[in-house]
C-alpha positions in Angstrom: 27.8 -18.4 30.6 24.4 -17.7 32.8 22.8 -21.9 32.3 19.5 -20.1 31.9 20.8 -18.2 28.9 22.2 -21.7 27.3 18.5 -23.0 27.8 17.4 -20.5 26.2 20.3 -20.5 23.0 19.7 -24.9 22.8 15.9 -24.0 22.4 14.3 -25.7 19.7 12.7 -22.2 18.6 15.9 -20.7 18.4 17.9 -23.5 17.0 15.0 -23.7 14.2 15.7 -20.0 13.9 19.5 -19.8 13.3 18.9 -22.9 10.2 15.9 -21.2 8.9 16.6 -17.4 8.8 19.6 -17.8 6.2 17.0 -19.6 4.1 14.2 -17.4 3.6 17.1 -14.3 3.4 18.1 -16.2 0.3 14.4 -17.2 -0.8 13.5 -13.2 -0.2 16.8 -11.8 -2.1 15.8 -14.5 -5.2 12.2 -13.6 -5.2 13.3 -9.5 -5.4 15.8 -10.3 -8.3 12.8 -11.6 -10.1 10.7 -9.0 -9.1 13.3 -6.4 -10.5 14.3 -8.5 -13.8 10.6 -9.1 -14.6 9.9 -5.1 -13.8 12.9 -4.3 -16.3 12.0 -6.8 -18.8 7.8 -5.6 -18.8 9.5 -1.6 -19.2 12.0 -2.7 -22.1 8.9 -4.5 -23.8 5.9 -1.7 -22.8 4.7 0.7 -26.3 5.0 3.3 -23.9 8.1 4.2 -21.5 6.6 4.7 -18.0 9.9 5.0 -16.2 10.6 8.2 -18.6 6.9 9.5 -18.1 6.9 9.0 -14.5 9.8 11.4 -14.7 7.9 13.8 -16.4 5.7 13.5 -13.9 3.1 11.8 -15.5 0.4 10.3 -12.7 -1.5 7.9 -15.4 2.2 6.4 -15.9 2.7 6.0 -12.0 -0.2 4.7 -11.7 0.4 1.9 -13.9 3.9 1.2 -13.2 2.3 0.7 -9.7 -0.1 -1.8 -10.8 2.9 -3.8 -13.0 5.0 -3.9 -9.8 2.0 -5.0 -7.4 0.7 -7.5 -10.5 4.3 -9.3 -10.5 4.9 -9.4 -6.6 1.2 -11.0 -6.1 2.4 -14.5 -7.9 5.7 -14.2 -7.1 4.9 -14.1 -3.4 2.2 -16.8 -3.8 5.2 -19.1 -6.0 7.8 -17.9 -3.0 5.1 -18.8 -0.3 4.7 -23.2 -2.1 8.8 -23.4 -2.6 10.9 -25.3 -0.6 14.1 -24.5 -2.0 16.0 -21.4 -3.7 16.2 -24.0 -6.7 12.5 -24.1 -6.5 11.6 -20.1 -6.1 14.2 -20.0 -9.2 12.0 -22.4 -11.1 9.0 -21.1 -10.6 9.8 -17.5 -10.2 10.8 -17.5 -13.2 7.9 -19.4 -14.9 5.2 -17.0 -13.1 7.1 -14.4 -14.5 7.2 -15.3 -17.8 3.4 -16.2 -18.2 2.5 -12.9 -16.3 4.3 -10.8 -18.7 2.7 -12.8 -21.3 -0.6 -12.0 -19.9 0.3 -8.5 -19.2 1.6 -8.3 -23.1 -2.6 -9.6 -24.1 -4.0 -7.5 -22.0 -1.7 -4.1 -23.6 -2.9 -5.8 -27.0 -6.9 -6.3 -25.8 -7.1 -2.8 -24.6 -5.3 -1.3 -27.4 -5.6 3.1 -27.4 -4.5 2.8 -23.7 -0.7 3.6 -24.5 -1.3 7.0 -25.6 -4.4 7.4 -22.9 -1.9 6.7 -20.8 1.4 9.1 -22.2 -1.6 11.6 -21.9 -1.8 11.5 -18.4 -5.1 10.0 -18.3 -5.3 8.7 -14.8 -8.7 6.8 -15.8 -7.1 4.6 -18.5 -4.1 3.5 -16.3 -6.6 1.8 -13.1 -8.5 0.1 -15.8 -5.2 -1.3 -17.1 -4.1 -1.9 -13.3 -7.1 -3.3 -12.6 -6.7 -5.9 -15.7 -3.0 -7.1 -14.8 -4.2 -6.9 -10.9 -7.0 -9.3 -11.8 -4.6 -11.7 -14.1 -1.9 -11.5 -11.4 -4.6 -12.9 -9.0 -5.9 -15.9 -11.2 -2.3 -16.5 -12.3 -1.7 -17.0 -8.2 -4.6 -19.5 -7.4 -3.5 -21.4 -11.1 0.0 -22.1 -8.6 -1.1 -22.6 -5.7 -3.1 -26.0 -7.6 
């Protein structure tokens, strides 16, 4: 083998490389397992079934769909970004999921009329919703980062 091409395989950057790529694949593939269970679990527990409006064609139910997905991948990333270890993502993963939902669920409750604003296409009603989950998704994010 070319000794310049060993220099460059024994490199520190490298070496740090090969140990720390398996890592954050695993880190990544637990953080999108949450980020799928907590979408499926927030559209089995909706008043309103965007996966079957969305199909319909219904932009007020994309929109907010949207919104749920970006509003549990903002403190998911935030709880994958202060983990160390899959244990931890795991941990806290699935604690910011379960207190975002639980937000998400008061919000559905505070802005109550939205369900059927939204099954009636009413584009309007779904960013105010978005922006409400968006904005708890946020504070929920700073409340880990301590």
């Amino acid at each position: 083998m070319d000794p310049s091409l060993t220099n460059v395989l024994s490199s520190a950057e490298v070496q740090a490389f090969a140990s720390g790529f398996p890592v954050m694949v695993t880190h990544l593939i637990v953080t999108l397992l949450l980020l799928a269970a907590g979408a499926t679990v927030y559209a089995l527990l909706t008043p309103w079934k965007e996966i079957a409006l969305i199909r319909e064609g219904n932009p007020a139910a994309a929109v907010a769909f949207a919104g749920i997905l970006v509003g549990l991948a903002i403190p998911l990333a935030v709880s994958l970004s202060v983990s160390t270890s899959v244990r931890d993502v795991a941990i806290w993963g699935v604690a910011t999921l379960v207190l975002q939902l639980l937000a998400f669920r008061i919000v559905d409750l505070m802005l109550h009329g939205l369900p059927q604003r939204i099954k009636d296409g009413e584009v309007a009603a779904s960013v105010v919703l978005v922006g409400a989950k968006l904005a708890t998704a946020l504070i929920l994010s700073a409340a880990l980062t301590g």
